[in-house]
The first five atom37 places (N, CA, C, CB, O) and aatype in JSON, in Angstrom:
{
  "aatype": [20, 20, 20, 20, 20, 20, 20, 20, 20, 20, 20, 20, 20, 20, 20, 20, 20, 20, 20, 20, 20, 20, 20, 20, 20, 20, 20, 20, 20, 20, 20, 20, 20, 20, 20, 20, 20, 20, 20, 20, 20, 20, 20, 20, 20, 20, 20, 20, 20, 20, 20, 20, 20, 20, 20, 20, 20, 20, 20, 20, 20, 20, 20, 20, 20, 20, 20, 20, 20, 20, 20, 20, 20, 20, 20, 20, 20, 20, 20, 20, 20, 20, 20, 20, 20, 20, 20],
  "atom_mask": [
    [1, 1, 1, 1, 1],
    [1, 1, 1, 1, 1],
    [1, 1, 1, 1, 1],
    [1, 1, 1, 1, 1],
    [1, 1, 1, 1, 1],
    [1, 1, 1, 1, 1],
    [1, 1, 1, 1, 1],
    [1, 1, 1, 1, 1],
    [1, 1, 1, 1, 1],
    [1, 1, 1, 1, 1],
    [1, 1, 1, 1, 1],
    [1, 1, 1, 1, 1],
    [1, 1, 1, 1, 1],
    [1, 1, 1, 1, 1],
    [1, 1, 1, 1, 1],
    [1, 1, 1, 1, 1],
    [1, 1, 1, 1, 1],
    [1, 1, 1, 1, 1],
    [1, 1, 1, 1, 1],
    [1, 1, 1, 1, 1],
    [1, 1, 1, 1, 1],
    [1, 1, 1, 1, 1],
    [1, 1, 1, 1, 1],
    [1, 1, 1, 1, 1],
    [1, 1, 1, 1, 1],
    [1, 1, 1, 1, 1],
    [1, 1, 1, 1, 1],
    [1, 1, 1, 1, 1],
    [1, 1, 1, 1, 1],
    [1, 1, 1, 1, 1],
    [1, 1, 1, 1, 1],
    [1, 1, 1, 1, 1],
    [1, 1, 1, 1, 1],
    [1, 1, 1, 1, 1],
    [1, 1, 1, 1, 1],
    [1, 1, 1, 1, 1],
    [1, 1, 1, 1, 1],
    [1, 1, 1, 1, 1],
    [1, 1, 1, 1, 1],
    [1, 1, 1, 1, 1],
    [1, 1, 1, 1, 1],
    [1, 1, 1, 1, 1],
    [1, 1, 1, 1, 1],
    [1, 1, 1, 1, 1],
    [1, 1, 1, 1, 1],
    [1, 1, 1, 1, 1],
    [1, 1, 1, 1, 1],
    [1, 1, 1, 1, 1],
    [1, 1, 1, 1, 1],
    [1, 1, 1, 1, 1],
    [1, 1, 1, 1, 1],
    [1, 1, 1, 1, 1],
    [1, 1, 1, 1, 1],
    [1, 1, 1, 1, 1],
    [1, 1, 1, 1, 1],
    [1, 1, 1, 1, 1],
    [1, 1, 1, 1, 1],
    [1, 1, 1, 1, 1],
    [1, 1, 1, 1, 1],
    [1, 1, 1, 1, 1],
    [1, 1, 1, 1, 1],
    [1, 1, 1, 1, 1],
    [1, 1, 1, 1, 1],
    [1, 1, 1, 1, 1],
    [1, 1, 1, 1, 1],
    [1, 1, 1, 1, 1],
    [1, 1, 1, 1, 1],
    [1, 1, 1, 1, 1],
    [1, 1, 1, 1, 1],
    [1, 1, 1, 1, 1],
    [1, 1, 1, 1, 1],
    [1, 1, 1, 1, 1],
    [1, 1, 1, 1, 1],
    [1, 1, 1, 1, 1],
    [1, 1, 1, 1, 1],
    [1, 1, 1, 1, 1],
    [1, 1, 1, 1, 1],
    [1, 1, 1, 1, 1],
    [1, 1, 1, 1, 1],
    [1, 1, 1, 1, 1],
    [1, 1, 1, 1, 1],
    [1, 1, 1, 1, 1],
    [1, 1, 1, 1, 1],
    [1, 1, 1, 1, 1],
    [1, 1, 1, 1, 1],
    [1, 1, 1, 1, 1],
    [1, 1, 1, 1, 1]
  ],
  "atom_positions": [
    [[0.83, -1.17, 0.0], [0.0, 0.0, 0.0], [0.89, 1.24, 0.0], [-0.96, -0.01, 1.21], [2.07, 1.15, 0.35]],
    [[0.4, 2.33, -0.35], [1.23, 3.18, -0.91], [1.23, 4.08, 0.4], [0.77, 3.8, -2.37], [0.38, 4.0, 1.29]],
    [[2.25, 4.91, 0.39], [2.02, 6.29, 1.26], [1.17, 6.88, 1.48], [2.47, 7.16, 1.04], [0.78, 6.36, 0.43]],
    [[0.28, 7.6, 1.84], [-0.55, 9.04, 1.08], [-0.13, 10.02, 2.07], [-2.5, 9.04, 0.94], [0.27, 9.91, 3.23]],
    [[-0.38, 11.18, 1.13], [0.27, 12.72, 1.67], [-0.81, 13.38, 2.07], [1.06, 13.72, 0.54], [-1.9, 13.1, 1.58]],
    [[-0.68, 14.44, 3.12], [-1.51, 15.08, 3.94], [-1.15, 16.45, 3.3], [-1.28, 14.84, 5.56], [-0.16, 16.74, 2.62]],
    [[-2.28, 17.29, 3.7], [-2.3, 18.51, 2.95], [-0.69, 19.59, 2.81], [-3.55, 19.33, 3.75], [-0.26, 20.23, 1.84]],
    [[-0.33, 19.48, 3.71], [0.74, 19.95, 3.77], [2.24, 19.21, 3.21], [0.67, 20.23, 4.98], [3.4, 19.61, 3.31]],
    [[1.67, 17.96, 2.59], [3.15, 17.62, 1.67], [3.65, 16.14, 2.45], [4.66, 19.16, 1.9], [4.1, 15.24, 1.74]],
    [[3.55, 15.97, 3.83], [4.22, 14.72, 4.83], [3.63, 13.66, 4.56], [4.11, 14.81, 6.4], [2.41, 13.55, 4.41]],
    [[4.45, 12.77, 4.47], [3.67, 11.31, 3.86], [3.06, 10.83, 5.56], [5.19, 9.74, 2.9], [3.48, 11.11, 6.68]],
    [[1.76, 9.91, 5.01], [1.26, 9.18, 5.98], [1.24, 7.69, 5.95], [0.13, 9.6, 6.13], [1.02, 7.33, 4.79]],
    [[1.36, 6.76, 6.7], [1.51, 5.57, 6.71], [0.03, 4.83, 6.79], [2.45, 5.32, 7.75], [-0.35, 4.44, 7.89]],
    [[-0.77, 4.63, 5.63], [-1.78, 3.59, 6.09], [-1.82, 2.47, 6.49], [-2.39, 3.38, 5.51], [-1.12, 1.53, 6.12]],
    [[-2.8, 2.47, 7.4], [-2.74, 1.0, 8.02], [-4.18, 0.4, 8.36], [-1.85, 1.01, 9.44], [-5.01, 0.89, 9.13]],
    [[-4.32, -1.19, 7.35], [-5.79, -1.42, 7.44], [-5.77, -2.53, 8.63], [-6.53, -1.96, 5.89], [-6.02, -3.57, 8.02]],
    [[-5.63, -2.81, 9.83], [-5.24, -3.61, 10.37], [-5.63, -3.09, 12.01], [-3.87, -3.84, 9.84], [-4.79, -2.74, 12.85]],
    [[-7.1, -3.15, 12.21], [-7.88, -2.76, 13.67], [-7.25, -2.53, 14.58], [-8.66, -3.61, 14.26], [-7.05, -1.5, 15.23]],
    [[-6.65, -4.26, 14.68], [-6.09, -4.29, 15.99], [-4.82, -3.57, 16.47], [-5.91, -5.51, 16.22], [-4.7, -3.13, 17.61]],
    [[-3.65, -3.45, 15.32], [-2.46, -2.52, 15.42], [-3.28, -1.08, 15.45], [-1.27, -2.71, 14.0], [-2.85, -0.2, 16.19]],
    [[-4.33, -0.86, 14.73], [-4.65, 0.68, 15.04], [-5.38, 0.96, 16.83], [-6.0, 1.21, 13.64], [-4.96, 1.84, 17.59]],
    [[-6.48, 0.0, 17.16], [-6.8, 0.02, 18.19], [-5.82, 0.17, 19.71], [-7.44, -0.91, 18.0], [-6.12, 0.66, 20.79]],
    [[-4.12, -0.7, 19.08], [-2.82, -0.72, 20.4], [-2.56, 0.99, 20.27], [-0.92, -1.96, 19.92], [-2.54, 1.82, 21.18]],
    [[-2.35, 1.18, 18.8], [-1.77, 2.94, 18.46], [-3.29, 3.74, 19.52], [-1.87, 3.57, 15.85], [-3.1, 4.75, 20.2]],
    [[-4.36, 3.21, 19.48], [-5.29, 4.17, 20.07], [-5.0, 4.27, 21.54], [-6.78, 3.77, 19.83], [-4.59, 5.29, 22.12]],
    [[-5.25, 3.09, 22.09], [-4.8, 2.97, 23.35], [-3.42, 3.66, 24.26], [-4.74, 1.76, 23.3], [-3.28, 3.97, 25.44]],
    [[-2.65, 3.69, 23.24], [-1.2, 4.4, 23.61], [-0.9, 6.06, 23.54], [-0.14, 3.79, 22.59], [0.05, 6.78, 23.83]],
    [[-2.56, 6.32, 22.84], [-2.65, 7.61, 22.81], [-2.07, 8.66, 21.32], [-1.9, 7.85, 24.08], [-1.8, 9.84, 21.07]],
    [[-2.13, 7.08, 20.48], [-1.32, 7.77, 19.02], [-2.54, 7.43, 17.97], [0.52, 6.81, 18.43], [-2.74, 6.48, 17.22]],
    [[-3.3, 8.68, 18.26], [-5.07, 8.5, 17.45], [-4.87, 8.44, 15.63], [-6.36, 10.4, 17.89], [-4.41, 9.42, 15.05]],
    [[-5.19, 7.44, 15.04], [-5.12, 7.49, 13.93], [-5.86, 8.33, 12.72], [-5.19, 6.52, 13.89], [-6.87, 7.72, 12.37]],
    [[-5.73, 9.13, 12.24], [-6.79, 9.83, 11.05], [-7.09, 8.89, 10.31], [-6.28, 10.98, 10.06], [-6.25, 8.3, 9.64]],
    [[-8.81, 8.51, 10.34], [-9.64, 7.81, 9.2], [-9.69, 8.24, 8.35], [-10.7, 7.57, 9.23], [-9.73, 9.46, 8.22]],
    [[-9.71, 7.39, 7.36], [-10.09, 8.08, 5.77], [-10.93, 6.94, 5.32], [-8.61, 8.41, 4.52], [-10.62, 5.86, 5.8]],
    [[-12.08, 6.96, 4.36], [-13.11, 5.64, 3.67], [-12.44, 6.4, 2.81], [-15.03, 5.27, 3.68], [-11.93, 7.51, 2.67]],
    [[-12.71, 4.87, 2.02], [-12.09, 4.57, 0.71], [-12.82, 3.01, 0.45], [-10.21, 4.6, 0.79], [-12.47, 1.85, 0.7]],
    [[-14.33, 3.8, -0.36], [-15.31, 3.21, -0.71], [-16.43, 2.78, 0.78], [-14.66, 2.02, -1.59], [-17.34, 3.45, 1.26]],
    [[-16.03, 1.73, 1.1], [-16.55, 1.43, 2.09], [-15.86, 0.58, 3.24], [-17.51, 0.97, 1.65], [-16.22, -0.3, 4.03]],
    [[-14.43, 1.44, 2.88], [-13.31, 0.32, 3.72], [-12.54, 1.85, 4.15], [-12.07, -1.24, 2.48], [-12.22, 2.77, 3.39]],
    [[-12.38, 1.74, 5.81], [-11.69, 2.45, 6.6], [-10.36, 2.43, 6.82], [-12.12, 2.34, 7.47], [-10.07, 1.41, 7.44]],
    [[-9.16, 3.29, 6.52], [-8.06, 3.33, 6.61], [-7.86, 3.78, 7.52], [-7.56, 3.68, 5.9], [-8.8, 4.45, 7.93]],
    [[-6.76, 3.77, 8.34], [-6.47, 4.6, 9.33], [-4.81, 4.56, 9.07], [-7.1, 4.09, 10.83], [-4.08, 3.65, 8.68]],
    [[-4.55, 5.92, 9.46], [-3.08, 7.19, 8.81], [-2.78, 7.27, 10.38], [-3.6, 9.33, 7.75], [-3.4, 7.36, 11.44]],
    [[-0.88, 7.15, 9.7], [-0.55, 7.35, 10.74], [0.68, 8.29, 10.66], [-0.45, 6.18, 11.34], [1.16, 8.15, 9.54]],
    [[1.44, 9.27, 11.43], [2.5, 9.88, 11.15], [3.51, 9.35, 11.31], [2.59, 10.78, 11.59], [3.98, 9.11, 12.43]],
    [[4.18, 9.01, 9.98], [5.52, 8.4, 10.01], [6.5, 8.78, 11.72], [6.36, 9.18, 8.46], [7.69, 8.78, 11.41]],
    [[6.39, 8.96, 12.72], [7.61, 9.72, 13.7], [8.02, 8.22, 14.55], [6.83, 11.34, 15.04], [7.68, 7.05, 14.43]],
    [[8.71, 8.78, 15.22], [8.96, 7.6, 16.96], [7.98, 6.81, 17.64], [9.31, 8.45, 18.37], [8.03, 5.63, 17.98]],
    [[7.04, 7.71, 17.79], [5.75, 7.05, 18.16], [5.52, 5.62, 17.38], [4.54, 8.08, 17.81], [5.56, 4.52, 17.92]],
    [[5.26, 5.89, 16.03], [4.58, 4.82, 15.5], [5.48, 4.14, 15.42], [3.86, 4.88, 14.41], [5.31, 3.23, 16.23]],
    [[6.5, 4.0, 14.86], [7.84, 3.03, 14.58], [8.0, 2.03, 15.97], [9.45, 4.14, 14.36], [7.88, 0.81, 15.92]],
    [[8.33, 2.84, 17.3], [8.02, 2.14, 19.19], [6.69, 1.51, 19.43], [7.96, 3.49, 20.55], [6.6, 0.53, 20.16]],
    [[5.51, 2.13, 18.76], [4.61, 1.54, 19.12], [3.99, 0.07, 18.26], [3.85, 2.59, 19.22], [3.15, -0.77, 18.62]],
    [[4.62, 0.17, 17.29], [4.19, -1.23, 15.95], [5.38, -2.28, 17.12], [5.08, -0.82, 13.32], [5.0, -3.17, 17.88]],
    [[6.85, -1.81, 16.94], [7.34, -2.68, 17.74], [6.8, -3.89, 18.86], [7.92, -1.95, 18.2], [6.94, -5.11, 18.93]],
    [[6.03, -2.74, 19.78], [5.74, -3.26, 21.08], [4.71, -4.49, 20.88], [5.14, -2.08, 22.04], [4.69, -5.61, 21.39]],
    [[3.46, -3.6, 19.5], [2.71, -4.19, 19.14], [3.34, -6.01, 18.66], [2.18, -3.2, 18.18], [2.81, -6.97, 19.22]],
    [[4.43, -6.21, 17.66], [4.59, -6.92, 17.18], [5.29, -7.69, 18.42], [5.02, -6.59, 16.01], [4.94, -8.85, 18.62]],
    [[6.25, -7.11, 19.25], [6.47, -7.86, 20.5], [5.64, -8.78, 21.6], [6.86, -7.06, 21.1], [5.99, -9.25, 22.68]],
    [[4.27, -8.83, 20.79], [3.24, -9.14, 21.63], [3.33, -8.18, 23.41], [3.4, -10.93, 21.7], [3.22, -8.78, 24.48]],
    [[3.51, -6.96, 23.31], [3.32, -6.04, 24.39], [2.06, -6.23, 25.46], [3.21, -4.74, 23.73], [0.89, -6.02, 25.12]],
    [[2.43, -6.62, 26.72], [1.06, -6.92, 27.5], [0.28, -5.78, 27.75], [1.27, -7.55, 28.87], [0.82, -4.87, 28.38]],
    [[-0.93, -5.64, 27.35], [-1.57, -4.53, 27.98], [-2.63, -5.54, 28.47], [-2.05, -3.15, 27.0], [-2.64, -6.75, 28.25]],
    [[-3.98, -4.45, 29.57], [-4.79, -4.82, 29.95], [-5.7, -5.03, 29.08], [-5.0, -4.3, 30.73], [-5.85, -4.17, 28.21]],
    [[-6.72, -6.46, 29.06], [-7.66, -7.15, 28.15], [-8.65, -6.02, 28.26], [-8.22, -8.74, 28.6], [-8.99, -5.6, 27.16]],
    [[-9.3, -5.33, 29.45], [-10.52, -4.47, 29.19], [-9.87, -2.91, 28.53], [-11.47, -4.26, 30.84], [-10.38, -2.12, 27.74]],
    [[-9.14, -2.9, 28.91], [-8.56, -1.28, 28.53], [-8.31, -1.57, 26.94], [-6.81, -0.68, 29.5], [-9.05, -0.87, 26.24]],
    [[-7.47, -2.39, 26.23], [-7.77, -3.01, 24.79], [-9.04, -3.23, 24.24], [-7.28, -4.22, 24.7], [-9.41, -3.15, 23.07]],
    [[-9.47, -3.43, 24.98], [-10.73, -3.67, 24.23], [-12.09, -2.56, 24.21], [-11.21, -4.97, 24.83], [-13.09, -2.58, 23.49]],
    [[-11.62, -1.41, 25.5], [-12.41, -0.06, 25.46], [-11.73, 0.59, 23.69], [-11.83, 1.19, 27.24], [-12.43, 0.94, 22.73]],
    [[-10.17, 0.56, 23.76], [-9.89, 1.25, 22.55], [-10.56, 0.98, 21.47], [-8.75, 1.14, 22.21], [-11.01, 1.88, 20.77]],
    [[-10.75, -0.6, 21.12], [-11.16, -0.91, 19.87], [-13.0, -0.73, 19.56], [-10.58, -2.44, 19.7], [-13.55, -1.18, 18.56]],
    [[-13.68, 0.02, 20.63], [-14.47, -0.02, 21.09], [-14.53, 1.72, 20.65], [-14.42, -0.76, 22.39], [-15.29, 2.1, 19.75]],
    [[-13.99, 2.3, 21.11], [-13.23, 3.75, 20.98], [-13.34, 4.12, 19.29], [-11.34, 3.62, 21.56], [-13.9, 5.07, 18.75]],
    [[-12.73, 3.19, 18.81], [-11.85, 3.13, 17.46], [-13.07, 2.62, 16.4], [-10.33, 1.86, 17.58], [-12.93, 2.71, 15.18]],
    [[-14.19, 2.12, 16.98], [-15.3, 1.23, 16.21], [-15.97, 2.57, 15.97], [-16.31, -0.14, 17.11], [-16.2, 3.17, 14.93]],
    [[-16.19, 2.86, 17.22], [-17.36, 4.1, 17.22], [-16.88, 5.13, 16.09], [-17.46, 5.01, 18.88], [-17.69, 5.63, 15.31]],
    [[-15.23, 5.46, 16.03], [-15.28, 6.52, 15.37], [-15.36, 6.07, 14.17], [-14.35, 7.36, 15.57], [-16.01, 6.9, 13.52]],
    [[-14.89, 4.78, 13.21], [-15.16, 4.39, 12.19], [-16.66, 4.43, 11.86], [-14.6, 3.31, 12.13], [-17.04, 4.63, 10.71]],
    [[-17.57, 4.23, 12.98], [-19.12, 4.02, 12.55], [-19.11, 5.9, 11.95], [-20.55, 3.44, 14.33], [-19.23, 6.01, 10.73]],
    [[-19.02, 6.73, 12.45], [-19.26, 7.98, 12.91], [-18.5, 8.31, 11.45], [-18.65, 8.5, 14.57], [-19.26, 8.77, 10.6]],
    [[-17.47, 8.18, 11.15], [-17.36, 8.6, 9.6], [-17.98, 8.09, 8.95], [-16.35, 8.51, 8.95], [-18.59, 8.94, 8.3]],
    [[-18.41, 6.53, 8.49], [-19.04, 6.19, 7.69], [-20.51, 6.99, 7.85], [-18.94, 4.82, 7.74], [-20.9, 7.39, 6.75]],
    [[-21.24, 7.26, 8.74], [-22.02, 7.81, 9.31], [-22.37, 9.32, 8.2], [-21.42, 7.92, 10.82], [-23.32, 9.74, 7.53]],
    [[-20.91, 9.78, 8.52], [-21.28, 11.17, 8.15], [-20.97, 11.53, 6.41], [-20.32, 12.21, 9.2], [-21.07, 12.65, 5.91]],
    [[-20.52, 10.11, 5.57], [-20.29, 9.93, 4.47], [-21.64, 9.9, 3.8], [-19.48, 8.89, 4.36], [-21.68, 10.31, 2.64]],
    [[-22.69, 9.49, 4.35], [-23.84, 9.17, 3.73], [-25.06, 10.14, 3.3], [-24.26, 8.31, 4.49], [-26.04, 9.67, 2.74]]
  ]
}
C-alpha cells in the first residue's frame, strides 16, 4: 500500500489492520480515518511514536484485556461515525 500525503506535503503511513490501530489508540497515538469506498483506513505519522509503538505491538506487548478492548471499542465508534457522516 502506498504512502498518502496530507495537505501539507508529509507522507502518511496507512494501516488497514484494527487491531495494530486500536494498540496505536490505546497508547494515545489516534489514527486519522479516511473511507475509501466502504473500507476504513487509518493514517498514521511516520515519527517515533509509531515506529516504538508497531514494535511493542509486534512484541506481543502486555496490555490490559478491558482497557484493549475499550480502545477498539473507541476506534469502532469513530469508524461508525465517519461512515455515518459519508452518507
Amino acid at each position: 500500500m502506498k504512502r498518502k500525503t496530507t495537505s501539507a506535503g508529509s507522507a502518511r503511513i496507512p494501516i488497514l489492520d484494527f487491531h495494530l490501530a486500536s494498540f496505536h489508540l490505546y497508547h494515545g497515538n489516534t489514527p486519522e480515518l479516511e473511507l475509501q469506498g466502504t473500507r476504513v483506513i487509518f493514517c498514521f505519522e511516520p515519527n517515533d511514536t509509531f515506529y516504538r509503538l508497531t514494535a511493542l505491538y509486534n512484541k506481543n506487548e502486555f496490555i490490559g484485556c478491558l482497557d484493549f478492548v475499550k480502545a477498539q471499542r473507541q476506534l469502532r465508534a469513530m469508524m461508525l461515525s465517519l461512515r455515518e457522516g459519508a452518507k
